[in-house]
C-alpha positions, 0 to 999 in steps of 0.5 A: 505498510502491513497488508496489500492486496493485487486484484486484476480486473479486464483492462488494469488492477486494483492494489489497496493498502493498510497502513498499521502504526503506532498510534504515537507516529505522526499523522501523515500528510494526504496524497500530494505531488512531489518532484524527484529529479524532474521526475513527478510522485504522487503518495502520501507522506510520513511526517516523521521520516518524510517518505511514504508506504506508497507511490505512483510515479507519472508514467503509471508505474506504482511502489508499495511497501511492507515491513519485514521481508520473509520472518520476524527479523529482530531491529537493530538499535540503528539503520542509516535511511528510512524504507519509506525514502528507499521507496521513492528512490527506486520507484523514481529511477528510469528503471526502478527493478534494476535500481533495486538490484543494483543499490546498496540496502546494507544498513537498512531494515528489512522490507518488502517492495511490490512493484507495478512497473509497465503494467508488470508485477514484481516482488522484491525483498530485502532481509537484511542480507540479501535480495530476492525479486521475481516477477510474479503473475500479475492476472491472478489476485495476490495479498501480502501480510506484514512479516514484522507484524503477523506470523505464519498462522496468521498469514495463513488465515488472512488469505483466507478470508481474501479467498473466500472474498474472491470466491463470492459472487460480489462484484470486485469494484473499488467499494467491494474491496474497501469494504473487504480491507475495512471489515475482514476479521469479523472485529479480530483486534489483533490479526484482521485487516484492522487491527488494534493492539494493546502496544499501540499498533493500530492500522491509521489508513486505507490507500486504495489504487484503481488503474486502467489504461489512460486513468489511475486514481488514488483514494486515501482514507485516514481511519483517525481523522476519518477523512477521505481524499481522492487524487486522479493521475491525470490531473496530477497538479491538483488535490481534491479533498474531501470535505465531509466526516466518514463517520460510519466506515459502510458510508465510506466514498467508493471509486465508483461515484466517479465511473470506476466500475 
């Protein structure tokens, strides 16, 4: 829920996801299908609160979340529905951006949406007393850092690490980017793409989304049981785990072992 990046490629995009908690939450549960409404998600799940940081629904369209929307905001003792439960409503709804405009957020923590809607990217944010949400160009890369979990500097620095990752010549396939959102930092603890901090917050996952027109798969890789799980949109009733330990993060499955180039 704390660093998402957007990559465009000639027929669709790559989003990948780091989700940091803290390490006493819950380990989630690998991407399944739930039925919302008769309408079908695909997203890994949080077993404390029962929702999730990301999503994609039947038709394509996907939701992200991050913590926080523009700064640091300061918690409140209670709030009355889980960001993660806000997550599926809006992306099961017929028009998930209009939702989003239209639902009642008082009560609930601040975030930060990305929306892949019709192969449209949106940005919505909710600071606790409003809401902003803008199209934003979806042929150029983006990244977004968690504003909860890193300051302006820190941010500053994370995008560019991420333009020089762009600027090189390595080909932008799903193991070149999986391999940027594993080791970007260079080991830094506390404001890489891995972070580890002394309070508990480490970064416990990898979701990394590959979609063309007609095939969307989702890959997950659990940083604490070091496994991997991979799930293809087209074949939405049926899960494959995978059944070997990750060990070594360079040895990691890449998207590419399934003709995703």
């Amino acid at each position: 829920m704390c660093t998402v990046t957007y990559i465009p490629n000639k027929s669709g995009y790559y989003l990948t996801s780091n989700r940091d908690e803290h390490e006493t939450r819950g380990e989630a549960l690998p991407p399944t299908t739930y039925v919302q409404k008769k309408t079908k998600l695909l997203y890994p799940s949080d077993p404390d609160k029962k929702g999730t940081w990301i999503a994609i629904k039947e038709n394509g369209d996907l939701a992200v979340l991050l913590n926080g929307a523009f700064v640091k905001h300061e918690r409140a003792t209670y709030y009355r529905r889980s960001r993660g439960l806000v997550l599926l409503d809006i992306l099961g709804q017929e028009s998930p951006v209009l939702h989003f405009q239209e639902m009642n957020l008082n009560g609930i923590e601040p975030f930060t949406l990305i929306l892949v809607i019709a192969t449209n990217l949106y940005e919505c944010r909710w600071d606790g007393q409003g809401k902003r949400c803008v199209a934003i160009n979806k042929y150029m890369p983006h990244i977004w850092s968690s504003a909860t979990l890193y300051d302006a500097s820190a941010t500053t620095t994370r995008q560019n690490w991420f333009q020089n990752f762009l600027s090189d010549e390595t080909p932008k396939t799903s193991k070149a980017i999986l391999d940027f959102h594993q080791t970007a930092g260079g080991g830094d603890s506390q404001n890489g793409l891995i972070i580890n901090r002394n309070n508990g917050i480490k970064t416990r996952s990898i979701t990394h989304v590959r979609s063309v027109p007609g095939r969307t798969k989702m890959t997950y890789r659990n940083l604490t049981s070091q496994t991997e799980y991979e799930k293809d949109l087209a074949a939405f009733d049926q899960i494959k785990p995978a059944t070997t330990k990750i060990g070594n993060y360079s040895r990691f499955m890449a998207l590419s072992v399934f003709g995703l180039k």
